[in-house]
N, C-alpha and C positions, 0 to 999 in steps of 0.2 A: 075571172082570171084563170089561164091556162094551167097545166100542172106545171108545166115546163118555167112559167114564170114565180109561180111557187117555186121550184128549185131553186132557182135564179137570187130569188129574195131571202131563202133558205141556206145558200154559200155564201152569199156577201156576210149573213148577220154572223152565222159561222166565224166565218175568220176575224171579221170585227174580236169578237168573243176568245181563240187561240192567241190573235196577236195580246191579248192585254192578259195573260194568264190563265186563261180558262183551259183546264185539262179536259174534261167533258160536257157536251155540247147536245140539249133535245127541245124540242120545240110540244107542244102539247095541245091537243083541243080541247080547251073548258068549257065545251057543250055538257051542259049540266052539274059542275061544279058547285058547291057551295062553297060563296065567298063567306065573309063573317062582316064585310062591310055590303050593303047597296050601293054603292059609287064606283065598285068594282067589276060590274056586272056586263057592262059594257064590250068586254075586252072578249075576243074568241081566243088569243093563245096566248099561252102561256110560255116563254123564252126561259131555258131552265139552265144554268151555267154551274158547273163543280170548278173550286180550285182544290188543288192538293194543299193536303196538311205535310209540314216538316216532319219526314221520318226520323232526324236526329233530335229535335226538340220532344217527341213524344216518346223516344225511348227513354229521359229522363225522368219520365213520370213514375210516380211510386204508387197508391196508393191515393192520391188525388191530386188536382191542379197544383203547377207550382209557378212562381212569380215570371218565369223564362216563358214556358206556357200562354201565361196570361197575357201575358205582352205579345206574344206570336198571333194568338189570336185577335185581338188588337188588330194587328197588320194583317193579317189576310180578308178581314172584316172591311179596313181601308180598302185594299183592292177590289174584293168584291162590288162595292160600291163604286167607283170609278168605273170598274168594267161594268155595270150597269148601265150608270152614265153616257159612258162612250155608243153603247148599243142604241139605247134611247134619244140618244143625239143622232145616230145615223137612222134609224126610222124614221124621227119627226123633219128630219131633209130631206127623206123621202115622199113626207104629204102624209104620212100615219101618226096617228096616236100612240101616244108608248109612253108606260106608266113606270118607271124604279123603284122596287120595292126594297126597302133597306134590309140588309142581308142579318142584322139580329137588332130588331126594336120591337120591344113588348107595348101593346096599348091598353092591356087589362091587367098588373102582373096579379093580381088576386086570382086568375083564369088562367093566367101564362098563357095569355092570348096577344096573339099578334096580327098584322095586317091578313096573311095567310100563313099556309104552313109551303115552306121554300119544299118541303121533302114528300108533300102529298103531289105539288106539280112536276116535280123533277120525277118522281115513281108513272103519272102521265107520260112525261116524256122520253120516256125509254133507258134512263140514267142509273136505274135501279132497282132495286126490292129492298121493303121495309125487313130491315133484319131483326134477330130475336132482342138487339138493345135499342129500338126502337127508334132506329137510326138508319137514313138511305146506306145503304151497301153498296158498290159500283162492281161487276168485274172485274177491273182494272186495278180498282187502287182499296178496295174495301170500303171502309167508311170513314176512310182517312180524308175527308173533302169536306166542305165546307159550300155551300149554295148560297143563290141568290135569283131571282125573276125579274123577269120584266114582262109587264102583261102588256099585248098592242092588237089593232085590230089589221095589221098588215098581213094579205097572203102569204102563209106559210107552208110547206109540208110539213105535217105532225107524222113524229113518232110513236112507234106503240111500244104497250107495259111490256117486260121482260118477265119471268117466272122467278118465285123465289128462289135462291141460291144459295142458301147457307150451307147444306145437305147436312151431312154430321159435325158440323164444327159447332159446339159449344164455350169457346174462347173465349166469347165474353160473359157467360152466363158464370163460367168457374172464375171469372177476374172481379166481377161485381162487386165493389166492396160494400153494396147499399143493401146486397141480394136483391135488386128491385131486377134486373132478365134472368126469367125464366126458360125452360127448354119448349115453349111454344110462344111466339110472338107477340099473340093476345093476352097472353099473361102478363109481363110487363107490369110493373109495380111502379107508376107516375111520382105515387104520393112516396116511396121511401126513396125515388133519384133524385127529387127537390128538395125533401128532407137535408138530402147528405149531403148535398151541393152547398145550400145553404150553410150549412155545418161548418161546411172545411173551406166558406169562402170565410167567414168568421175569422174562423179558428188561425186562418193563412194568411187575412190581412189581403184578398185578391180582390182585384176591381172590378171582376167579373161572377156571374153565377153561372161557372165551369168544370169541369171534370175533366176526361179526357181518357179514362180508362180503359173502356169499353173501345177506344179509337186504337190508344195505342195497340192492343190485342188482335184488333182485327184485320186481316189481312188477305187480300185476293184468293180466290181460289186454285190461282195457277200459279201463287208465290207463298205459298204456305210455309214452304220450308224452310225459310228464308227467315224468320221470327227471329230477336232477339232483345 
């Protein structure tokens, strides 16, 4: 197939993706990926979709998840899956395969393993860099966004990784209430962010194993000062 009809295939799934809420849009080649299933293996790209997180909902975070939170997440989880849907419905009436990955289901939680990782293919697809809370970072909106995939073998143009961008911002490393981000990426402390998640879903009565700390905090590199 021609580049030009890559494009072509590459605008249409686009706007599919904007019209149903998608604030950023990358496509990715998983030539060489490690999936964690074999049944996945099949698919060359990767369709990588952010929605925006409510910046009024996340300013009322304190200190960890709260039941307004919970429920937000909730619904953008709803949409992400729909807008998966829809994407995956207009590939497979195009004659392609295309797989929905659910935008937060655990299939190991002893592993906190899930189908893939939405933020290992979104960083493929030009959407981000993993920031120091272990979380995609966007240009645009921080890592105030929420993902979701859809793997398919339909001609696409892929895009490519962007460089890390945090520079000197340590926002979420001084907000951490688990101390689990560090001031280097790799540092990351897995075992005291589940820790404390679990803790304060307990503790909170929340129907999720969520935070949001690190999100509320973080913020574009070209709206920094914008924080409140």
């Amino acid at each position: 197939m021609s580049n030009s009809d890559k494009d072509e295939n590459y605008n249409a799934v686009k706007q599919i993706a904007q019209v149903h809420g998608g604030a950023k849009f990358g496509v990715a080649d998983l030539d060489g990926y490690r999936f964690n299933f074999h049944e996945f293996r099949g698919y060359k790209y990767g369709i990588s979709v952010a929605v925006r997180l409510s910046d009024g909902i996340l300013k009322t975070l304190k200190q960890h998840a709260t039941a307004l939170y919970a429920y937000h997440y909730r619904q953008i989880n709803f949409v992400l899956d729909q807008l998966a849907t829809h994407i995956s419905l207009f590939v497979q009436n195009r004659g392609y395969a295309a797989l929905p990955i659910p935008a937060s289901q655990f299939i190991d939680w002893s592993k906190m393993l899930a189908h893939l990782s939405h933020r290992d293919v979104a960083v493929r697809a030009g959407l981000g860099w993993i920031g120091r809370n272990n979380l995609l970072v966007t240009p645009e909106f921080g890592s105030r966004v929420r993902l979701v995939t859809v793997l398919t073998d339909m001609p696409l143009r892929t895009d490519t990784e962007i460089e890390f961008g945090c520079g000197n911002c340590y926002a979420c490393v001084n907000a951490c209430p688990a101390n689990a981000i560090q001031k280097k990426p790799e540092d990351f402390n897995a075992e005291k962010c589940i820790s404390y998640i679990r803790e304060t879903k307990k503790a909170n009565a929340l129907a999720q194993f969520i935070c949001g700390v690190c999100q509320k905090v973080c913020y574009p590199p070209s709206s920094r000062e914008i924080r409140g």
